[in-house]
C-alpha positions in Angstrom: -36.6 88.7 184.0 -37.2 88.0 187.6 -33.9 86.0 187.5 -32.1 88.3 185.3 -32.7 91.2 188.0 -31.2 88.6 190.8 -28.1 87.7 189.0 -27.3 90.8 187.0 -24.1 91.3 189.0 -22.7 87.9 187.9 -24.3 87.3 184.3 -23.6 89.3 181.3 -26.1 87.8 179.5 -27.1 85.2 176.8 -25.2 84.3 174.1 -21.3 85.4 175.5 -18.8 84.2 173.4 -15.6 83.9 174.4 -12.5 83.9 171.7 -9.4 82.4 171.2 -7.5 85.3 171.7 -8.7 85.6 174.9 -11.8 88.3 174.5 -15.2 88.1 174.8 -18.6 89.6 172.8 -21.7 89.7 174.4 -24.9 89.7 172.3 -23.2 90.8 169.0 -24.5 92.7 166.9 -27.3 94.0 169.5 -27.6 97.3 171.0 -30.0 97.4 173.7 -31.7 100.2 176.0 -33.9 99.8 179.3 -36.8 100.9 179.5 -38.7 101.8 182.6 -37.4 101.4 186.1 -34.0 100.2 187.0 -35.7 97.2 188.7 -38.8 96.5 186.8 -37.9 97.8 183.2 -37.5 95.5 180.3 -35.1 95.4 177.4 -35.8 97.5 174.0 -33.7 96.1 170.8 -32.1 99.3 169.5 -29.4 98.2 166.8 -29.7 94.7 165.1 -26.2 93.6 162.9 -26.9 90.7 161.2 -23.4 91.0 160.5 -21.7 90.5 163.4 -21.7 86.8 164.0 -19.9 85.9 160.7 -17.3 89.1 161.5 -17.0 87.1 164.6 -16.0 84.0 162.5 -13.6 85.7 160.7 -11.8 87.0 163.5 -12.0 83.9 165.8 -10.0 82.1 162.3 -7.9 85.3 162.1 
């Protein structure tokens, strides 16, 4: 997290995927909130689509 907090500006996060058709997804299918302060909270899973990666699929082969 400590990292995370030092980079946030320049890292969307883990996984990004990056299309053909020139956009981008980051951590599909997850919805996340912070919780606690700004700069010593944590992430809270909100939404999980299990979905989402094989919608991905499809449209990268669209």
């Amino acid at each position: 997290m400590r990292d995370h907090r030092e980079h946030r500006d320049e890292v969307r996060g883990s996984p990004h995927f990056f299309l053909p058709d020139g956009s981008d997804v980051h951590n599909p299918g997850i919805g996340l909130r912070w919780e606690g302060d700004p700069g010593a909270g944590h992430p809270v899973v909100g939404d999980d689509d299990p979905g989402a990666y094989d919608a991905l699929v499809r449209r990268a082969l669209a």
